[in-house]
Steps between C-alpha positions, in 0.01 A plus 500: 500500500836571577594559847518817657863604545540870530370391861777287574801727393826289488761504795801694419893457442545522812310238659630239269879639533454456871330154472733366338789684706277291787508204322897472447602566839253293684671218241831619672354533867310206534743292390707534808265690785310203515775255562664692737316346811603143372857627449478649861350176662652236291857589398573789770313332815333811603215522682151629464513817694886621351254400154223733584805764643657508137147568361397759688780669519487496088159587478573813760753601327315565208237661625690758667673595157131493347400738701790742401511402163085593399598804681765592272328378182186749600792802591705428171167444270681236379366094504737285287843606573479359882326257365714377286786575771339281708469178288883555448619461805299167568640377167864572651434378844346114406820371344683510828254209650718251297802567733265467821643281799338632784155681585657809511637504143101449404397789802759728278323379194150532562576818657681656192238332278174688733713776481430478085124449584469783704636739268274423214156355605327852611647669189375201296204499628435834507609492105198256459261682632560801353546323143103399493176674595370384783192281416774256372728505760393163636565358169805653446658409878329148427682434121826600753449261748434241213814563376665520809361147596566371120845598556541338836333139315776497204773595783320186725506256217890585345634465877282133560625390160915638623399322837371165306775497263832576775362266818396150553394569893117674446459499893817790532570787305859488412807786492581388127147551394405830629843670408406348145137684562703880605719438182141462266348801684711750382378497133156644600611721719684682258258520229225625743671788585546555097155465436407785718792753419495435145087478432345705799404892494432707791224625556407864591404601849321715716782546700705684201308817538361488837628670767330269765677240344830624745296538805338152485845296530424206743230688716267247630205775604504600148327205350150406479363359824357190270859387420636524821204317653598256213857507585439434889287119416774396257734522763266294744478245226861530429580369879359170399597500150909332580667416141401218272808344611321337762225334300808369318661345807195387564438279205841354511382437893198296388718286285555710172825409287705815367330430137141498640568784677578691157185330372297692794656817422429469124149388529483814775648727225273392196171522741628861611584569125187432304283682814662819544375646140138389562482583876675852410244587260234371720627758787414742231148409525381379820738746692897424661357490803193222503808295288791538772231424780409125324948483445565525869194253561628241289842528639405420837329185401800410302732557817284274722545248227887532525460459893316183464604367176649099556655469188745678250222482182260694780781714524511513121126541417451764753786724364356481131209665682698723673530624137167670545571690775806685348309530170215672668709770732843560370435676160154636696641690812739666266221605287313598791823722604465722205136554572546610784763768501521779251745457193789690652472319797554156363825456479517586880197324568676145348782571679328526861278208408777271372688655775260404782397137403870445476578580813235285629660182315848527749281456849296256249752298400655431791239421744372236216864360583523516883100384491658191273825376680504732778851623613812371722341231700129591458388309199205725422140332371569332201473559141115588522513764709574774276226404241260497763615843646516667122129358469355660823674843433369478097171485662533751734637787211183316279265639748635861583585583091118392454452766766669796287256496227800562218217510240663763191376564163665315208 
């Protein structure tokens, strides 16, 4: 008997135009973002809490144009242009790391760069869910992630093979070699931003025939009492969620070389990869909320690992599980978004979320710094501390978001 698939109707244009949008950028992105704290430590000198400064100031700056930019999209009716804006401008922004000589020139960077992100991810987002009916929308924000994470693998392995290939020191990261890494980024950061312009459509709105749609603007009391609940615990779990770059200081810390470092990050990437199509469509049918709960479990016990982990494969193993965690939450709480507001919300409702968390990652950031090497003359606790702080706060937003009973129909 053949199977049944009018049940299982296929994902549209869209989803697949944005994957793959995903996919090419995250080539581009990855290929740099994740050397960046080696190029700060190694070749700049910088410290761990000017590190953690540069991210969070980034990742703020991002947020605060998300929060304009779903806004707009919900105002205009319109998904894809700012989206497509948006990728632009990172695309210009990244080739200016190759003529970096101080940690400003990489502040300016990042900060044009999150400006890009900002712009586009509520809009994209907000495209996505309102390209696919909403029993697959874990699937759909899953196959995204995939890409994403896909993208940032291929971007992982052409950057070890230009490290492998332009230095004989594997301890250091070089100058030569990442300005050789900007140079190869460029490529899929242009074609990403083709992709989208040239095979996305916009998608009709709500918003383009409803006068509510220009009274809701960025009002806060005018979404569901669910999502702002929702909102409130990410940002708890935010405080103790500093950036990756951390757990990548942290490997080279317990004796990882430059190569094995883009070794973790690959095996991190394929793990996240292959998981966040499965997990996605499992949020469809166990419920968002029963799968975010077990994501910010597993996370803590991964972040006690870091704290106590002896040796760089620890280091290593316990990132490829860290895998899991992203897999199981990323693609999930944006699903869970678009439950939770009404469609002509969304784009406003991304933009506060993104918005929120992002703000978070700034006083993240750089407390995971100060709590590292501590500042002036006070040397802080040393390099566990933050893992062991982002662990106990992890647990504490576990138990309150079991408390709000998030349970929607899929």
């Amino acid at each position: 008997m053949k199977p049944d698939t009018a049940s299982k109707p296929r994902l549209p244009r869209n989803v697949w135009v944005l994957t793959l949008t995903s996919l090419l950028t995250d080539i581009s992105t990855e290929m740099l973002v994740n050397l960046l704290p080696l190029f700060l430590a190694n070749v700049l000198g910088v410290r761990t809490s000017v590190i953690g400064l540069i991210e969070g100031v980034a990742e703020t700056t991002a947020s605060l144009v998300k929060l304009f930019s779903g806004s707009l999209s919900d105002r205009l009716g319109q998904r894809k242009r700012l989206a497509v804006l948006g990728y632009g401008f990172s695309a210009v922004a990244k080739p200016f790391l190759y003529f970096a000589s101080g940690w400003g020139w990489v502040l300016g960077v990042r900060f044009a760069d999150r400006v890009g992100k900002g712009i586009r991810t509520a809009p994209r987002d907000a495209l996505l869910a309102g390209s696919v009916p909403s029993d697959q929308r874990g699937v759909a924000f899953g196959l995204n992630r995939a890409g994403d994470t896909a993208g940032a693998f291929i971007g992982l392995a052409i950057a070890a093979l230009i490290i492998w290939a332009t230095q004989t020191d594997a301890i250091s990261l070089s100058w030569q070699s990442f300005q050789w890494v900007v140079l190869a980024s460029i490529i899929p950061a242009v074609l990403g931003v083709l992709v989208l312009a040239l095979g996305a459509k916009e998608v009709a709105t709500p918003s383009n025939n409803h006068q509510a749609a220009q009274t809701l603007r960025l009002r806060w009391q005018g979404l569901d009492d669910r999502f702002r609940a929702f909102v409130g615990v990410m940002v708890l779990f935010t405080l103790g969620n500093s950036a990756d770059a951390f757990i990548i200081l942290r490997g080279q810390e317990r004796g990882l070389s430059v190569l094995g470092i883009m070794g973790m990050l690959l095996t991190f990437n394929a793990v996240y990869s292959l998981l966040s199509g499965p997990l996605g469509s499992l949020s469809d049918r166990i419920g968002r909320a029963r799968l975010m709960l077990a994501g910010w479990l597993i996370y803590s016990t991964i972040y006690l690992g870091f704290a106590f982990a002896q040796t760089g494969w620890q280091v290593w193993l316990l990132f490829a599980l860290y895998g899991v965690y992203y897999a199981a939450t990323e693609g999930t709480a944006k699903a869970l978004v678009a439950d939770l507001v009404s469609p002509e919300q969304r784009g406003t409702a991304y933009g506060l979320y993104h918005a929120a968390v992002g703000f978070a990652v700034l006083p993240a950031s750089v407390l995971a710094g100060l709590l590292w090497q501590g500042l002036g003359a006070w040397a802080g606790f040393g390099p566990a501390a933050p893992f062991l702080f982002g662990a106990g706060m992890a647990l504490l937003a576990a138990g309150l978001f079991k408390q709000l009973k998030l349970a929607v129909p899929n």
